[in-house]
N, C-alpha and C positions, 0 to 999 in steps of 0.2 A: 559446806561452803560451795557457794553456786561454781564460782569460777573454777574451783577444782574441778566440779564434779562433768563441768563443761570440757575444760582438758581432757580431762582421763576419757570421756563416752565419744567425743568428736575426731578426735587429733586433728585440732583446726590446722589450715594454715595458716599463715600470720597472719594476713587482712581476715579471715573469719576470723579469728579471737580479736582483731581490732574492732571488727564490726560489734562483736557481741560485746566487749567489755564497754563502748560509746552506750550501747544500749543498755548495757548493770548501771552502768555511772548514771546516765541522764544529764540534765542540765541543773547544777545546783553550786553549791559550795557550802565548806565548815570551819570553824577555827583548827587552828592546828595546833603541835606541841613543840616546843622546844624554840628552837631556830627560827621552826616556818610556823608565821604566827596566821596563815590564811590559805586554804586549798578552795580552788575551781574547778568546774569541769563544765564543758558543752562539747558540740560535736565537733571540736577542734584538734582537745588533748585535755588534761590536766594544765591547771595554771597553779605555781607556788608563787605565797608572796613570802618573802623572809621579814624579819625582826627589826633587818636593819633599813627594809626600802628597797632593796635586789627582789628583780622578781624573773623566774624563768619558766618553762614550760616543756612539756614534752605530748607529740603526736599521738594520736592514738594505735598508731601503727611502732611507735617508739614504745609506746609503755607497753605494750605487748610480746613485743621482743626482749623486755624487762622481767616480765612475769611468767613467759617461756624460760628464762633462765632459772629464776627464783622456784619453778616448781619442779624441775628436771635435779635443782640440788638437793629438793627436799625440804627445803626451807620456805614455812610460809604463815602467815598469821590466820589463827583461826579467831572465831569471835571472840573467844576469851584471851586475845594476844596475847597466846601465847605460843614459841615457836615453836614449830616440832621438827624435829631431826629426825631422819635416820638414822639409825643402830646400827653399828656394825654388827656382824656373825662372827664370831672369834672365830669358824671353822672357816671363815674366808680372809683371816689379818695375813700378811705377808711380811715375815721375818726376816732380817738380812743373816747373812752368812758371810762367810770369808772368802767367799768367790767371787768378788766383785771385781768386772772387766769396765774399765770406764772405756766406752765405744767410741773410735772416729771415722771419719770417712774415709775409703779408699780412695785413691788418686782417679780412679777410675770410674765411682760411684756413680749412677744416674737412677733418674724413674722415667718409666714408662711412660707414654705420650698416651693419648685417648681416654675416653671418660672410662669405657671396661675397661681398657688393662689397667687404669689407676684401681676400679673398685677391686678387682682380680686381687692385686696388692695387699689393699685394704684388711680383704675377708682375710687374706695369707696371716696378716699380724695378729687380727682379730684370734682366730684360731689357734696362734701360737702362745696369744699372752692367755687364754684362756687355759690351756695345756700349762703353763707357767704359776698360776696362780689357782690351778689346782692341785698342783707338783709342789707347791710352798716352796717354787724356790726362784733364783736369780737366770736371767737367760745364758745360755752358750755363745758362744763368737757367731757360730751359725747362725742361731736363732736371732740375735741383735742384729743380724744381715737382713733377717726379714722386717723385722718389727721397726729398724731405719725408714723402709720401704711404703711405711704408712705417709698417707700426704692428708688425711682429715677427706671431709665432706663437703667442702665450698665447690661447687662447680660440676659436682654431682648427683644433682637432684631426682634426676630421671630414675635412680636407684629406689626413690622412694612415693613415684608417680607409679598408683595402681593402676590407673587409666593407660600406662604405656607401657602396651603388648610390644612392644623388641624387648621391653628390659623387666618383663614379668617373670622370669627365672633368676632374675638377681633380686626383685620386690621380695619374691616368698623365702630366697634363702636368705636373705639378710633378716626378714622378719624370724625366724624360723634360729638364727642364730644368738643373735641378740633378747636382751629382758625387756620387758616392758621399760623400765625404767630407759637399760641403754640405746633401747630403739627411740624414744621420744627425745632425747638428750645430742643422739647421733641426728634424727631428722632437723632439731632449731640449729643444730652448727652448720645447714647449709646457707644460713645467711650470717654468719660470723665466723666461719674457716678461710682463713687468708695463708695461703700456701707460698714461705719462700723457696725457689729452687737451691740447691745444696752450691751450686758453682756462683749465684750471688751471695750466698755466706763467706764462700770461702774470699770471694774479691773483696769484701768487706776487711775478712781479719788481714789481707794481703797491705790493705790500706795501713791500718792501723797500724802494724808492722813497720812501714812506708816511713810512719810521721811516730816510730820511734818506741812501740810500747811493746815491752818485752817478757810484759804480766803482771797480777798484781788483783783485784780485786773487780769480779768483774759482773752485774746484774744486769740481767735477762726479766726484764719483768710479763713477756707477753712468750712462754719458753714455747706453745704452739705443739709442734710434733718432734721438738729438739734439734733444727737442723742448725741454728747457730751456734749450738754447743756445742753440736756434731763434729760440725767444718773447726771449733777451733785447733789448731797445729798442734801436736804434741808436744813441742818446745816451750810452749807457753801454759 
């Protein structure tokens, strides 16, 4: 598959895989199945028409950041559609146990300011969950102190610019750290890591509180690096 084999040799950045996938695609269109009874493409994006007369469209810089997701999961169609997954390693499943500490935050809690001391952070979790999930087990109160301390990858991109000698001792050990997999998966979340600080979580549940809710059922659909579950109050 061209575009795999494009990923895995290149490690585009976004606008290179948008440029190349404009160029797979071409200018054309086909019928389509189910729903979307019509697909386009020119140098725009993709265009869908649906079944019912709805038609939408996505960039080619959008569909790309689509298809950086879809191959970092492991999920993708090959010519014979069909999908392939990764397998787990039964020597790397992780079992629970009866040590389970549900984690919040200290009153005191903060993270570091600046791009290094966040990546500094980062590697700390990195290292520690890796130490954890080869340990087959559940983290320490400690360890949950560092692994809190993770903020993701949005706003740290220079970590993964080889072209920039200040932060080429952080390029190789990060590379140097991480799998192929986790290194291509950690590079596409610097354009979809959205970092809340832990003290607007906690003004959040302070709210809620406010206007009366004292618990009860409660979804997190975008949980991130867990800072809103973190910050909620132990009472609740």
């Amino acid at each position: 598959m061209r575009v795999k084999q494009f990923y895995d040799e290149k490690s585009p950045t976004n606008k290179e895989f948008a440029d190349f996938l404009k160029k797979e695609y071409g200018i054309g269109g086909h019928s389509g199945n189910g729903e979307i009874s019509f697909v386009d493409h020119d140098s725009k994006g993709i265009f869908f028409t649906l079944e019912n007369g709805e038609k939408f469209k996505f960039t080619w810089s959008e569909v790309a950041g689509m298809t950086f997701e879809i191959i970092d999961k492991n999920e993708y169609i090959t010519q014979n559609d069909d999908i392939i997954h990764k397998e787990s390693s039964a020597d790397s499943d992780i079992h629970d146990n009866d040590n389970k500490i549900n984690y919040h935050f200290s009153k005191d809690f903060s993270v570091k300011s600046g791009a290094k001391s966040k990546y500094q952070e980062n590697i700390a979790a990195i290292k520690t969950l890796k130490i954890l999930e080869k340990e087959n087990r559940n983290a320490t109160p400690e360890e949950q102190e560092i692994l809190a301390h993770y903020v993701g990858w949005g706003g740290i991109t220079q970590a993964f610019d080889e072209r920039n000698e200040k932060w080429s001792k952080e390029y190789t050990e990060l590379k140097e750290l991480l799998t192929p997999d986790e290194y291509r998966s950690a590079r596409a979340s610097v354009r979809t890591a959205f970092y809340t600080e832990s003290f607007i979580c906690s003004e959040m549940w302070n709210m809620l509180a406010k206007n009366g809710f004292t618990g009860g059922n409660i979804l997190e659909p975008a949980m991130g690096t867990g800072n809103m579950l973190g910050a909620m109050p132990v009472e609740i």
